[in-house]
N, C-alpha and C positions, 0 to 999 in steps of 0.2 A: 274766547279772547279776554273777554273782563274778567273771567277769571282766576287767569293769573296773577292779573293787579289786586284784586279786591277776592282777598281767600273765604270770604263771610257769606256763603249763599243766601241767607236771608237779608243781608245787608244789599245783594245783587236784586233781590226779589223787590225790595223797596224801593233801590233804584228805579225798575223797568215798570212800576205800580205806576209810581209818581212822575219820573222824569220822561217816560213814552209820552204820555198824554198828559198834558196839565191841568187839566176837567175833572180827573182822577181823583174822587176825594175817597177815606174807607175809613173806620175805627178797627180798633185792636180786635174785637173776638170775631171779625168778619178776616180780616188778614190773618186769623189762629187758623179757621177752616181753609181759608184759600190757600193760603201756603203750606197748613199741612205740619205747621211748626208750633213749636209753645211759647204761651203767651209771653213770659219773660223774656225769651229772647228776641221777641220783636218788637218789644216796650224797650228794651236796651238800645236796641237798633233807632227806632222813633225819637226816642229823647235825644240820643247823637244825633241825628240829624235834626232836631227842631235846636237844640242846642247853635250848632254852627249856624244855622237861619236857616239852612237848605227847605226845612218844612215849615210850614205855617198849623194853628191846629185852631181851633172849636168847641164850642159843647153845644149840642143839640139833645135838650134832655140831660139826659145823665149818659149821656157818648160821647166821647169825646174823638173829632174829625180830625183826620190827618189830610193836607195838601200841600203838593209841593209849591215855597214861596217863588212866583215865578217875578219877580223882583230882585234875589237876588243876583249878586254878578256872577255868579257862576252857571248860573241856571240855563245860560244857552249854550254854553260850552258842556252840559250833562248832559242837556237834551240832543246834541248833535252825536257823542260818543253812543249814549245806548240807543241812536237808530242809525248809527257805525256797525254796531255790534250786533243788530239783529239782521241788518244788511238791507233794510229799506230804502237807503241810497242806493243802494244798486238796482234794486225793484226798481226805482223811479227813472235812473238812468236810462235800462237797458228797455223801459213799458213806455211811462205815458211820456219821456219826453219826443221817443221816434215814431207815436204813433200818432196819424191824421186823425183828425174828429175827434180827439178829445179833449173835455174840457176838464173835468177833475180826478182826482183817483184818491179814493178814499182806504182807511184800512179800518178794517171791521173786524167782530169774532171777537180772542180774547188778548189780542196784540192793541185791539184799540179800547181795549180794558186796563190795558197795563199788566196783560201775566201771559210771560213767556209759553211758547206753544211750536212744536216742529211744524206747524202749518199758519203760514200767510194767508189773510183772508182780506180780498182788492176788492173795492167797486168800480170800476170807471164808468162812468159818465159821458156820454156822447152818443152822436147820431151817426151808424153806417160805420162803425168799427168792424176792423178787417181783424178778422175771428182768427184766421189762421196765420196772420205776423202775430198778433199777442199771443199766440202759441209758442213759435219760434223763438219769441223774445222771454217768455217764462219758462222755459225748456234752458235756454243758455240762462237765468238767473237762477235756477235752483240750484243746477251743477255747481254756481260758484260760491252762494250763501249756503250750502247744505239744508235747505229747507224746502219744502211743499208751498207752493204756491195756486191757491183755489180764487178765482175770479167772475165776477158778473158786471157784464154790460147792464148798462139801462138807460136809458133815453133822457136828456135832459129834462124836459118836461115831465115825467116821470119822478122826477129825484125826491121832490120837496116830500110827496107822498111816501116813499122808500124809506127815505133816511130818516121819520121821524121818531119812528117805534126799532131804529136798530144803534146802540151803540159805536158810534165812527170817530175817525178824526181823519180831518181833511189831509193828507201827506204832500197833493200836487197838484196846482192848478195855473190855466194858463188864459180861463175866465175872468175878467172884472168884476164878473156880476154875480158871483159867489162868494158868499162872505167867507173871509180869513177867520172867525172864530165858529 
């Protein structure tokens, strides 16, 4: 879908880096291996968008950090298109809003890294989740996002332990008592 709009694959790659997760920070020769592309072209890329504001940057050492500015005014109308476009709205829709007993649902793997991947990778959260509706319900979301959807329960009391050593970003929660960042 974005790619119609935006003909520039690494400029798309930069997008989903930065604007999936806002936690996301990387420098240049770590985005050369990740993407797979050359360095030029993703320092062209980097500078147009620290240019317009869109990214914020850093030197740590002799590195210089890219993160998306999540200040500016566009920055939540990006973040809603590319998890439009990877179809995590729909994940949410079709999972943890119709399901009992849960409290959050996390997206893990390398979507909550910021790089594109034919497989979704969920955590939810909660106690006594009915195994076989969040079957039914990832079964009709894959058909419509065209993507693999891989999931694990785990127990609220469980989380803090879980989620400390694994890269997440919270997508859905309908807890108070889990923090938004």
């Amino acid at each position: 879908m974005l790619e119609a709009l935006i003909t520039s694959k690494t400029r798309i790659k930069i997008l989903l880096k930065f604007f999936l997760n806002k936690t996301n920070k990387s420098y240049l020769r770590s985005m050369e291996q990740e993407f797979g592309e050359s360095s030029n072209a993703i320092r062209i890329e980097l500078n147009r968008f620290e240019k317009a504001g869109l990214l914020k940057s850093y030197f740590d050492g002799n590195k210089k950090y890219f993160q998306a500015n999540t200040e500016h005014p566009l920055f939540n109308d990006i973040n809603s298109i590319i998890l439009k476009m990877v179809g995590i709205d729909t994940i949410i829709e079709n999972i943890a809003q119709r399901l009992k007993n849960v409290d959050a649902a996390y997206l893990s793997g390398n979507f909550a890294q910021g790089i594109d991947s034919k497989i979704i990778d969920i955590i939810l959260i909660g106690n006594q989740i009915d195994s076989n509706l969040i079957n039914n319900y990832i079964n009709k979301a894959e058909k419509i996002i065209d993507r693999k959807i891989r999931y694990i329960t785990i127990q609220k009391e469980e989380m803090n332990d879980y989620l400390k050593n694994t890269p997440t970003l919270l997508i859905w929660t309908n807890d108070q008592s889990i923090p938004k960042e």
